[in-house]
C-alpha positions in Angstrom: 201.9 -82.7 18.0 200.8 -85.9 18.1 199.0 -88.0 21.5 199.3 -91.3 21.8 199.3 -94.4 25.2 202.7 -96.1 23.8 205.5 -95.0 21.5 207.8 -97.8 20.5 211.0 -96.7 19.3 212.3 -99.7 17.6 210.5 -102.1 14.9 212.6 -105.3 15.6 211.4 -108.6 17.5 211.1 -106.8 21.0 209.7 -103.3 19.4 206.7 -105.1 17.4 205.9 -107.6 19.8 205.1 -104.7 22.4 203.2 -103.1 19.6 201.0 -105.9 18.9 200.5 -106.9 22.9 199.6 -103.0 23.9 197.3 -102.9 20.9 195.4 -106.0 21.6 195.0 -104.9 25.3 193.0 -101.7 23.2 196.0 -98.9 24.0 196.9 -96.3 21.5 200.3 -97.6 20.1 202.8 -95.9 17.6 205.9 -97.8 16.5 208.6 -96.0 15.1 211.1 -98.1 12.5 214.0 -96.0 10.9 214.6 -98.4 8.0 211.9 -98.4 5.0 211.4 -102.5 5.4 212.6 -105.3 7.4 215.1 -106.9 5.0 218.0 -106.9 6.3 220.1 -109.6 6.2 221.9 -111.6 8.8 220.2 -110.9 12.1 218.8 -113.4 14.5 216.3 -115.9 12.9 216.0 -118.3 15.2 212.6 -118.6 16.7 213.1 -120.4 19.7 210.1 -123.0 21.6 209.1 -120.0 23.7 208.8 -117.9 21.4 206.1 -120.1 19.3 204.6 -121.1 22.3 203.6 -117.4 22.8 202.2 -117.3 19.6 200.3 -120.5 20.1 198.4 -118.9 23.3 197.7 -116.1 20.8 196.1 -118.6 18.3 198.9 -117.4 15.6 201.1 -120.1 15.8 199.9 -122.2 12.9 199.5 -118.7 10.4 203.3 -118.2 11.8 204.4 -121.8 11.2 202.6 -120.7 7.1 206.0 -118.4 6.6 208.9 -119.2 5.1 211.1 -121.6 7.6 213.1 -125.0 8.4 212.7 -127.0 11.4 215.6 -127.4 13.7 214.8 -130.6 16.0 218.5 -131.2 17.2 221.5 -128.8 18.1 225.0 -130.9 17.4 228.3 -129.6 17.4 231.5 -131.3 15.0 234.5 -131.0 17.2 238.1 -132.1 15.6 235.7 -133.9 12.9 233.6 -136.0 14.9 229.9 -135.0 15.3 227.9 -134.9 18.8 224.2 -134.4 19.8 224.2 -131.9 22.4 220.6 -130.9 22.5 216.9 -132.7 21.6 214.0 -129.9 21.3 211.3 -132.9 20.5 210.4 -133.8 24.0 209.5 -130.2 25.2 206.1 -129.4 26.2 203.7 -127.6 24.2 203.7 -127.7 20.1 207.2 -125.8 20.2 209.1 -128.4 19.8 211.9 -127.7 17.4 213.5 -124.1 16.7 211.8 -122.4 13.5 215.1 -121.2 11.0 213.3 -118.2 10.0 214.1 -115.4 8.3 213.5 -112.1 10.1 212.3 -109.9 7.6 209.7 -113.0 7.6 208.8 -112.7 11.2 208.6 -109.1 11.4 206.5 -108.8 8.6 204.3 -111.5 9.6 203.6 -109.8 13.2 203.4 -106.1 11.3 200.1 -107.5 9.4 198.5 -109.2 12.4 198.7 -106.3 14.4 197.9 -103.2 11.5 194.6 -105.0 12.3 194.2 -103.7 15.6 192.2 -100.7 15.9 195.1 -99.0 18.0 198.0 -100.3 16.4 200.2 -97.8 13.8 203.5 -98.5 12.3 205.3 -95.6 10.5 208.1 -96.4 8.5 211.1 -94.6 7.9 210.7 -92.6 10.8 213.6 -92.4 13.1 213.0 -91.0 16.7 216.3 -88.6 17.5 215.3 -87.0 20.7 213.5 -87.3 23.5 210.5 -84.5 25.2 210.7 -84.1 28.7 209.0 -82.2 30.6 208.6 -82.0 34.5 211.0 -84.5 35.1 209.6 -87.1 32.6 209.8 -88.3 29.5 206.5 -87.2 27.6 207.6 -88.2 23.8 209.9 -88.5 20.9 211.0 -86.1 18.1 211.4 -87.3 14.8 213.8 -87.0 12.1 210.8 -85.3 10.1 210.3 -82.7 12.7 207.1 -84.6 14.5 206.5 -84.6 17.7 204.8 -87.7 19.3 203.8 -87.2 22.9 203.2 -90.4 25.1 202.2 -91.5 28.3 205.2 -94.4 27.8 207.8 -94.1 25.5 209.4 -98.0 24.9 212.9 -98.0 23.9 213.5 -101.1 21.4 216.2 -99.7 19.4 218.9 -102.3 19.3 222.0 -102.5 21.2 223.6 -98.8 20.1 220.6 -96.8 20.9 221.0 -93.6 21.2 218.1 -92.4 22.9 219.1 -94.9 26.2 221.9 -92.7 26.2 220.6 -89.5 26.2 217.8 -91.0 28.8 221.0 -91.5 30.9 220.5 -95.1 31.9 223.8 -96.5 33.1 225.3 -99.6 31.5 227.6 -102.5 32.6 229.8 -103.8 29.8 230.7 -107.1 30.6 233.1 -107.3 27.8 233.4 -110.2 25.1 236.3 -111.6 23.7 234.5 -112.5 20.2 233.2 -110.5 16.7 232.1 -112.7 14.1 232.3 -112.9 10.3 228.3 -113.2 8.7 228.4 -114.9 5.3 225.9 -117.3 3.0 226.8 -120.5 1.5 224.6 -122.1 -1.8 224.0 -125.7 -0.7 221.9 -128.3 -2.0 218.4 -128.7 -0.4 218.6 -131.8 1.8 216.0 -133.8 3.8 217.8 -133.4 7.1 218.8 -129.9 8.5 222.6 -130.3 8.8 222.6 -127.2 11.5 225.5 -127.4 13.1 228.6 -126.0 14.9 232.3 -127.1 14.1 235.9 -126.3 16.1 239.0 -127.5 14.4 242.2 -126.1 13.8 241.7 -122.9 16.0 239.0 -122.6 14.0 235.6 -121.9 15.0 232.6 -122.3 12.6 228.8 -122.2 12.5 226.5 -123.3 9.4 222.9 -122.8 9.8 221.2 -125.1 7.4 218.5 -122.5 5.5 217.2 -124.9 3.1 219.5 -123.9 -0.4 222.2 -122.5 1.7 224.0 -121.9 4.7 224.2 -118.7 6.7 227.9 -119.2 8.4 229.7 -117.3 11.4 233.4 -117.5 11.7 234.1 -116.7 15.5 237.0 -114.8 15.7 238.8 -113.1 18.3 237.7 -109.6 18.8 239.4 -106.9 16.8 240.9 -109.4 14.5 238.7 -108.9 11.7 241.6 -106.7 9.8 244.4 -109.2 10.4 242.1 -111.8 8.8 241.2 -110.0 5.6 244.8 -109.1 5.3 245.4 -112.5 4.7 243.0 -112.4 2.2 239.7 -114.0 0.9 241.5 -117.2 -0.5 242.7 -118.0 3.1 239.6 -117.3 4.2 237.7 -119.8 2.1 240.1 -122.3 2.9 240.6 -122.1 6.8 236.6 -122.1 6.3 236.5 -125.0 4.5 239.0 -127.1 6.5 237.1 -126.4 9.7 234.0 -127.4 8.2 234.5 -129.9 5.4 230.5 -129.8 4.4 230.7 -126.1 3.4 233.4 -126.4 1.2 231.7 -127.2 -1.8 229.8 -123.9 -2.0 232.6 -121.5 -0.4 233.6 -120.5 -3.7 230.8 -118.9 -4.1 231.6 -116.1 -1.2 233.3 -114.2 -3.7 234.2 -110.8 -2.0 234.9 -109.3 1.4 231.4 -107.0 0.7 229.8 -110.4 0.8 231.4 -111.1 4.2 229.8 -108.4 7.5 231.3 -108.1 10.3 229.3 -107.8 13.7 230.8 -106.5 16.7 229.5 -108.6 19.4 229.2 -107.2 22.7 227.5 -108.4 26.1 226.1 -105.5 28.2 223.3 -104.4 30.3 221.6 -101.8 31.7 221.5 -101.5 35.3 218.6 -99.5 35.4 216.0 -99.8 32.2 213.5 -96.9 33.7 213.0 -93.1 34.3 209.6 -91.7 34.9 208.0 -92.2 31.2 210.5 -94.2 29.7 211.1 -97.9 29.8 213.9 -99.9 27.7 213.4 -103.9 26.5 215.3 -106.4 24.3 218.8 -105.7 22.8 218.3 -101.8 24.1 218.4 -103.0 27.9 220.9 -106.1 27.6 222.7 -106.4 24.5 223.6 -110.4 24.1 226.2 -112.7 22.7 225.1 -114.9 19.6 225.8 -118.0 21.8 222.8 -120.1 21.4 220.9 -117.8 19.4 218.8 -116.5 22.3 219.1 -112.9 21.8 215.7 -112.5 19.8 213.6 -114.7 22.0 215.0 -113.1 25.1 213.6 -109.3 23.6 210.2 -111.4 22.5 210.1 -112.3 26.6 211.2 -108.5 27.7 208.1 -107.6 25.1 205.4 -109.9 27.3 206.8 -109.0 30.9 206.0 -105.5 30.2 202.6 -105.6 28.6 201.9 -108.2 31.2 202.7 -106.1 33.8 201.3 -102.6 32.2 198.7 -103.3 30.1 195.9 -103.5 32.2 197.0 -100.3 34.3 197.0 -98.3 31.7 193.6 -99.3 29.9 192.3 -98.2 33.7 193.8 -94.9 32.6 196.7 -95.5 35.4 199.8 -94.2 35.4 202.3 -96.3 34.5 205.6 -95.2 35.9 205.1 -96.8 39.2 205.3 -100.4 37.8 208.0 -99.6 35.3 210.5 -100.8 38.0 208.6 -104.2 38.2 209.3 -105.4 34.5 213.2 -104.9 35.2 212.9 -106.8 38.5 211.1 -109.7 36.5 213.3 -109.8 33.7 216.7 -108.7 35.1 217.3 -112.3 36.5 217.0 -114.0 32.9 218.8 -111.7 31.8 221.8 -112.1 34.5 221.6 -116.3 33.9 222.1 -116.3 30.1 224.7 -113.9 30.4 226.4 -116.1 33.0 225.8 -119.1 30.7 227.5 -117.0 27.4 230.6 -115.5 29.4 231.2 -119.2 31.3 230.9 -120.5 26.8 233.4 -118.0 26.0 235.8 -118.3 28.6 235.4 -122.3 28.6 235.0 -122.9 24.8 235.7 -119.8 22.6 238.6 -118.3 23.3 239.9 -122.2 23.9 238.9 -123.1 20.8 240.6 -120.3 19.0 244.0 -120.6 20.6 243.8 -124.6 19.3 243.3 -125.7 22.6 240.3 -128.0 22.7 241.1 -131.0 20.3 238.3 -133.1 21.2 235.2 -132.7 23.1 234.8 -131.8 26.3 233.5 -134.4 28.5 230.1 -133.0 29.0 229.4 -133.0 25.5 230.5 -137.0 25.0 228.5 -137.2 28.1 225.3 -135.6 26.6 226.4 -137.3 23.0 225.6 -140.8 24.3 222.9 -140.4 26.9 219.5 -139.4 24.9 218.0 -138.8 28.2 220.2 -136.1 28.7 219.8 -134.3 25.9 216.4 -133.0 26.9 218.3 -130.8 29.7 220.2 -128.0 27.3 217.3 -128.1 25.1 215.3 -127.0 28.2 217.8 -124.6 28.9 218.1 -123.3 25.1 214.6 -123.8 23.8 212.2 -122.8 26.8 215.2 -120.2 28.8 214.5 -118.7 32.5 211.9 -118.2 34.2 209.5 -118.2 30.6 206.7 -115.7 30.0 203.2 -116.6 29.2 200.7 -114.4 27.5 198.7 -112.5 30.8 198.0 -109.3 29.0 194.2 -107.9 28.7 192.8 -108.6 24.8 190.3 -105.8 24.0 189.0 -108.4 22.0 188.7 -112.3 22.3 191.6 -113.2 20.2 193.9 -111.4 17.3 192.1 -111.5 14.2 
């Protein structure tokens, strides 16, 4: 048995950036990661404004910036083959002013060495958490796969979007349902000067190509549960209805040359309606699973990560108890959460599920709107790049800054 101030269950965006926060406030932190690295392909990379914001009031922002990335500066959209600028990122405030295409595996790794630096701060690999200790009416701990038992005075749940242990804690969910999964696949491309990230809808068709320097990483929208009908048609089709939706990835499609190079994710939109018991607290995809509309997912669970060491740090270096202010970090996130959501359902009622039955042959008038009035653009990239009611870095640092 094992005694620690913080288990994290979880070692993705929202499960390390607690980590590092509670560690540099000088609490005893464990983070638990079931896989033996972070590479894992397609999952979110893009690290929006207010996410390297964060790391700028952490002095990390330029060591960050030193990892593998591309600059995004401008969000566009092809729609029935002509292109529209929806969104301008270089007039925010702050040095965040473009979203970094990064690699996870990148990020990840890049927080995991900052914060093994931190006196309090221990990341064990491999080790899956499968059950909670309670004990008086609280939770008190995990148990491991390995037979450990790690007892906490706050367990964080930052597992993903199918975590088990939010069931068994009992915290009820609201699905809000999503009428979208999406086909993950890469595409060689020649490196270019300009990032040519973009979105395209043609044909029924509904394609995404994020520019990653010497190749794409594409989503196909399609409707949900459809994934079988499409590979029954087979991987030829595929490449082609690809292709004609988005004419610059067909010179490298041939290269997606099986279905084991295509993976499905099942994308839902959920949320908890409570994220606490006494001893327990859930943040990122493990409280409010999101859409991959506008790539906010990530940043969102970075936010969830500062709320809560904002708001608990300090208590619990005074040796408080933290179970009384558990309810706080829901109330200051839960309205974020609500908005975006809003925003993605209102995108796939409006603009999905349109697109896909081959009903929107040219742009919607707020997009020719925002295509022509510069001015305007600075609006969704507000919205995208900087999100709802933003956090800022108000945790105690046991020292002056991160090393």
């Amino acid at each position: 048995m094992e005694k620690h101030d913080i288990v994290v269950v979880g070692g993705g965006p929202a499960g390390m950036m607690a980590g590092l926060l509670f560690a540099r406030a000088g609490l005893r932190v464990t983070v638990l990661e079931k896989h033996g690295d972070f590479l894992r392909d397609f999952r979110g990379d893009t690290v929006h404004p207010s996410t390297l914001d964060l790391f700028d009031e952490l002095g990390l922002l330029d060591a960050l910036l030193a990892e593998p990335h591309d600059k995004v500066t401008e969000i566009g959209a092809v729609i029935g083959g002509r292109s529209y600028r929806i969104a301008d990122f270089t007039h925010l405030p702050g040095r965040g002013r473009f979203v970094a295409m990064m690699p996870q595996w990148h990020f990840l790794d890049f927080v995991a060495r900052v914060a093994r630096r931190l006196a309090g701060f221990d990341l064990r690999m491999e080790r899956e958490a499968v059950a909670l200790i309670e004990e008086g009416g609280r939770v008190a701990g995990v148990r491991t796969s390995m037979g450990e038992e790690l007892r906490a005075r706050l367990v964080i749940l930052a597992d993903g979007r199918t975590s088990a242990l939010r069931d068994a804690a009992g915290l009820p969910r609201l699905d809000l349902g999503v009428p979208i999964d999406v086909f993950w696949f890469r595409v060689p491309k020649a490196r270019g000067a300009a990032n040519e990230t973009a979105g395209y809808i043609a044909q029924g068709q509904i394609v995404v190509g994020i520019d990653r320097g010497d190749y794409f990483q594409c989503a196909r929208v399609i409707r949900k549960g459809s994934a079988a009908e499409v590979q029954a048609r087979g991987l030829a089709t595929f490449r082609e209805e690809v292709a004609r939706a988005a004419p610059v990835l067909a010179p490298g499609i041939g290269a997606v040359g099986g279905w084991d190079e295509v993976k499905l994710l099942s994308v839902s939109l959920d949320r908890l309606t409570r994220w606490h018991r006494p001893g327990l607290l859930a943040i990122g995809d493990a409280a409010h699973a999101m859409s991959p509309v506008g790539g906010v997912g990530i940043n969102l669970a970075i936010q969830d990560a500062v709320a809560a060491a904002n708001i608990l740090a300090a208590r619990m270096m005074r040796g408080g108890d933290p179970d009384p202010l558990l309810a706080k970090v829901q109330a200051r996130r839960m309205f974020p959460v609500r908005v975006v959501q809003a925003i993605q359902r209102a995108a796939h009622r409006n603009v999905l599920e349109k697109a896909l039955a081959g009903e929107i042959a040219r742009a919607p008038l707020a997009l020719r709107v925002l295509n022509k009035a510069a001015l305007l653009r600075r609006i969704p990239a507000r919205v995208l790049g900087l999100g709802v009611r933003r956090e800022h870095i108000r945790s105690p640092a046991a020292i002056k800054s991160v090393p």
